[in-house]
C-alpha angles and dihedrals in degrees: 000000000000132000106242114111098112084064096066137070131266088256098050105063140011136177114262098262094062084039107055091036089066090040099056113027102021127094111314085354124154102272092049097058111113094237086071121206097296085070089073105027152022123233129184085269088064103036091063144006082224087069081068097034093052083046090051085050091054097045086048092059093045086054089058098048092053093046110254097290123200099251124025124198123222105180106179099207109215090005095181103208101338106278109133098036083051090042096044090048081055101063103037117109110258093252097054089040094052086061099040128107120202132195135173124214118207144133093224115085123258114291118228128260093030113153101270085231090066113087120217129207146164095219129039116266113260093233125038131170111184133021125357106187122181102189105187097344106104085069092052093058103097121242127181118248123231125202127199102240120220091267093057099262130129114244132185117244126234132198139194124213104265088059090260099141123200117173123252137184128349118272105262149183114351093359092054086048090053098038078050099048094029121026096020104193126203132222097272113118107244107027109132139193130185109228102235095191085115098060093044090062095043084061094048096044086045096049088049083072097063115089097178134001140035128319118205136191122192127190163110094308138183124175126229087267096051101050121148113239099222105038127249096246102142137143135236134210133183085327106325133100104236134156121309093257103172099201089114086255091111143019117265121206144157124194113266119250085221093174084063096052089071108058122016102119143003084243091069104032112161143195117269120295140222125208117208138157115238084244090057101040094051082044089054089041097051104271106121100143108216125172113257111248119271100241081063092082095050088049108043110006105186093052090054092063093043095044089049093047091055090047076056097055102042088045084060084051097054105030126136103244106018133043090338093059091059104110115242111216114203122200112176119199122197092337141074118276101263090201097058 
């Protein structure tokens, strides 16, 4: 990397975060391409219909904590093109889906053929009781990056179009508070970091909403002891991990320092939280994933197979190494935790 940024124009370069915003959510950018996300790549909602069916069960147990209200409220947060809210209606019983009311946030516009029940829109609705649930959206919100220079001092990064990155000024002010509480970097040249303070203040703002119930972000994780040393920041493309290119041609993402989106400032305070692994939270929700018995298959033969494909797929959703390693956050408001 040089050290040239300040040599070029305004319209040359720009940190990460100004980049990837216009790359995925600007005109033509990533996220509004008709394909939608699932054309590049595969989340827990596409790897399995028991994604759906463990987030049902929880909706269902925030329902009872909250007494059964008339209306309860299911907002898929970056809902892609609608997958999980049409998959979790699907699997409510029919009393609790007769009194739900779903919504899908998203900056792309509806899909077609969504269920005519489900509300789309482009902001979070100001009043929510019941589940909020951000599947793979904290790591789409764009963060700057920050890079150690060869004197020891953190340095935003810029980029150019085409991916090329220079250095520019030193981290500051409120970026330079959270690197320092949250993503402390030492004095190596080239360790980088990517400064997570937006998307702390995307959750808060997100959990404000909810009245009543229970908010939940899902998604590639690390704590604050377990941070990489050179950042996650990467690119995919029709399947494939590639380099963060931000001409809008690929996503651009970078794991979530989720331990950090519950207490930076006053200013943000938030209910109590819960920490899970995705393979602990479906556990506690039901989806454990044994093999059917083996008599099975002499008995009932067709059940067997069916039964043995869904052990399959739960065991993709929970799996070491791979979905069942996303962390789950857990902000209760105004109930019980129904995970505990």
């Amino acid at each position: 990397m040089t050290d040239e940024a300040t040599r070029e124009t305004a319209d040359d370069v720009r940190g990460w975060r100004a980049a990837t915003e216009a790359a995925l959510y600007g005109p033509g950018g990533f996220y509004r391409r008709p394909e939608g996300p699932a054309g590049h790549f595969r989340t827990s909602v596409h790897a399995s219909r028991l994604f759906a069916e463990a987030v049902a069960e929880l909706l269902c147990r925030v329902d009872e904590a909250l007494g059964r209200p008339g209306t309860l409220d299911f907002v898929d947060m970056g809902a892609g093109r609608g997958e999980l809210v049409t998959g979790v209606l699907a699997a409510l019983p029919a009393d609790v889906a007769a009194r739900t009311r779903a919504c899908a946030v998203e900056v792309a516009d509806r899909p077609p053929g969504l269920p005519d029940r489900i509300t789309w829109l482009t902001e979070l609705p100001r009043t929510i009781t019941g589940l909020l649930f951000a599947n793979e959206w904290l790591d789409n919100v764009p963060v700057d990056v920050a890079e150690v220079d060869s004197a020891g001092v953190p340095r935003l990064v810029h980029v150019r179009r085409d991916g090329t990155e220079l250095l520019g000024e030193r981290v500051s002010g409120a970026d330079a508070e959270w690197l320092a509480r949250w993503w402390p970097l030492g004095a190596e040249p080239g360790l980088r970091a990517e400064i997570g303070l937006p998307r702390d203040r995307a959750w808060a703002d997100a959990v404000t909403c909810v009245r009543e119930g229970l908010a939940v972000a899902v998604d590639y994780a690390h704590t604050v002891d377990t941070r990489p040393p050179f950042g996650t920041l990467t690119g995919f493309r029709e399947g494939r991990a590639t380099a963060p290119v931000p001409d809008g041609s690929c996503d651009i993402t970078a794991h979530v320092a989720l331990d950090a989106c519950t207490a930076l400032d006053p200013a943000y305070a938030l209910p109590e939280a819960l920490f899970r692994t995705q393979r602990d939270a479906l556990r506690a929700l039901g989806l454990l994933g044994a093999r059917p018995p083996l008599t099975l298959a002499s008995t009932h033969p067709t059940a067997y197979v069916r039964a043995l494909a869904s052990a399959g797929e739960a065991a993709e959703l929970t799996a070491s190494g791979g979905l069942g390693d996303f962390g789950w956050l857990l902000q209760p408001v105004g109930i019980e935790n129904p995970l505990l």
